[in-house]
C-alpha positions in Angstrom: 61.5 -5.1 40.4 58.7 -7.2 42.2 56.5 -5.0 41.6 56.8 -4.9 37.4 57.0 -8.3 37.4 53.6 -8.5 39.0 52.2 -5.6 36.8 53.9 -7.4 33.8 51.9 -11.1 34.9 48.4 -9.1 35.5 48.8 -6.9 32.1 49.3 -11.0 30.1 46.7 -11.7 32.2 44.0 -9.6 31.3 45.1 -8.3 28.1 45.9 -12.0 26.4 42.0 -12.8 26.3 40.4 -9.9 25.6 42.6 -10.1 22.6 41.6 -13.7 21.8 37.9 -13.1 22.1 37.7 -10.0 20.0 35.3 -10.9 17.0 34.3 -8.7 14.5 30.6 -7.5 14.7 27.6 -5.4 13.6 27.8 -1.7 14.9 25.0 -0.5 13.1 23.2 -0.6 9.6 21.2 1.3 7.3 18.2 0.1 7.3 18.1 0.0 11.2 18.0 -3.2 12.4 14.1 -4.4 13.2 13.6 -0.4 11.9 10.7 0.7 9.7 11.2 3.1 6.4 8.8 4.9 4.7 9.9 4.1 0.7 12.2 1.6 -0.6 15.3 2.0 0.1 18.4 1.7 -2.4 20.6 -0.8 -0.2 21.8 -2.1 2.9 24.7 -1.2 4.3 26.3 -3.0 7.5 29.3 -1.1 9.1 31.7 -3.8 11.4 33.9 -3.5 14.8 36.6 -4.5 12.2 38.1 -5.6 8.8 36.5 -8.3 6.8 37.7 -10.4 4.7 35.7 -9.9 1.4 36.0 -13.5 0.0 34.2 -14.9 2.8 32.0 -12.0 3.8 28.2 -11.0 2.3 24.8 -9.0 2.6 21.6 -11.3 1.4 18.2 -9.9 1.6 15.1 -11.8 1.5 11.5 -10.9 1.0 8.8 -12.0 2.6 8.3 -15.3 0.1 12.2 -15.8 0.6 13.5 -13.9 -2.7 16.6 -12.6 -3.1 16.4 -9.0 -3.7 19.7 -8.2 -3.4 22.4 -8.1 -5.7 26.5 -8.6 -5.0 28.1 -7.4 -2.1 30.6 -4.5 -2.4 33.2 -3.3 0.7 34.6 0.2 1.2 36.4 1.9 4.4 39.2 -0.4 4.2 36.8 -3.5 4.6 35.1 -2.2 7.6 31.8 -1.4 5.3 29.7 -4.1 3.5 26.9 -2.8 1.5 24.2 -4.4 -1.6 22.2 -2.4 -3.8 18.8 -3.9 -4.2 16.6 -5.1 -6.8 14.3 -2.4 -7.9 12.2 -0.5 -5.7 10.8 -2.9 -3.3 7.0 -3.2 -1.7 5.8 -2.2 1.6 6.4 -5.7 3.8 9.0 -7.0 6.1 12.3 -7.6 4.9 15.0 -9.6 6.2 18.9 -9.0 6.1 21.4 -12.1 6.3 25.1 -11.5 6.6 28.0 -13.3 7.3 32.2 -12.5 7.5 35.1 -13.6 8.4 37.6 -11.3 10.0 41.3 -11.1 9.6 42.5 -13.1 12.2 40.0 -15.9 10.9 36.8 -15.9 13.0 33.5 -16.2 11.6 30.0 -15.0 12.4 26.4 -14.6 11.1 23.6 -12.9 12.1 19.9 -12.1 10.3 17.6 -9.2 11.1 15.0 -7.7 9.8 13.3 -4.3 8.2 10.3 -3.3 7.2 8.8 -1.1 4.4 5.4 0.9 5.3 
């Protein structure tokens, strides 16, 4: 009986935070992050760690003179995608991506990275 008790105190132990301090985050994108592609591409997509919450969640990208060149931001797979088609074909040059989200136990985070078109 000592023995669960223990087992019981060490599982609330370790498994309590881990819980608390799981955020949503970037597992990959297309464009890569800090990757080069060789045309234009159509959009970015971001796939997350976990749901988002669309109404506070979104893809910007930004040219090298700090245009927009992306348009609204759409979410498929049950939240866990966020993508934006972009504005036209786009010129060779460095790109960068900002995103932020919320997931659904509330946390927030935002991160930026970059692309570029040879």
């Amino acid at each position: 009986m000592k023995k669960n008790k223990i087992f019981a105190f060490l599982l609330v132990l370790f498994l309590v935070p881990a819980l608390c301090f799981a955020h949503v985050g970037m597992l990959n994108s297309t464009p890569a992050k800090n990757g080069f592609v060789s045309s234009s591409p159509e959009k970015v997509t971001i796939k997350m760690a976990g749901e988002v919450e669309p109404a506070f969640s979104k893809i910007e990208v930004f040219d090298e003179n700090n245009k927009k060149v992306s348009k609204k931001t759409r979410f498929r797979e049950k939240n866990l995608i966020m993508e934006t088609k972009l504005k036209g074909n786009l010129s060779p040059g460095v790109y960068t991506v900002k995103w932020k989200c919320m997931s659904v136990d509330g946390h927030t985070l935002s991160e930026e990275f970059i692309f570029t078109i040879e």
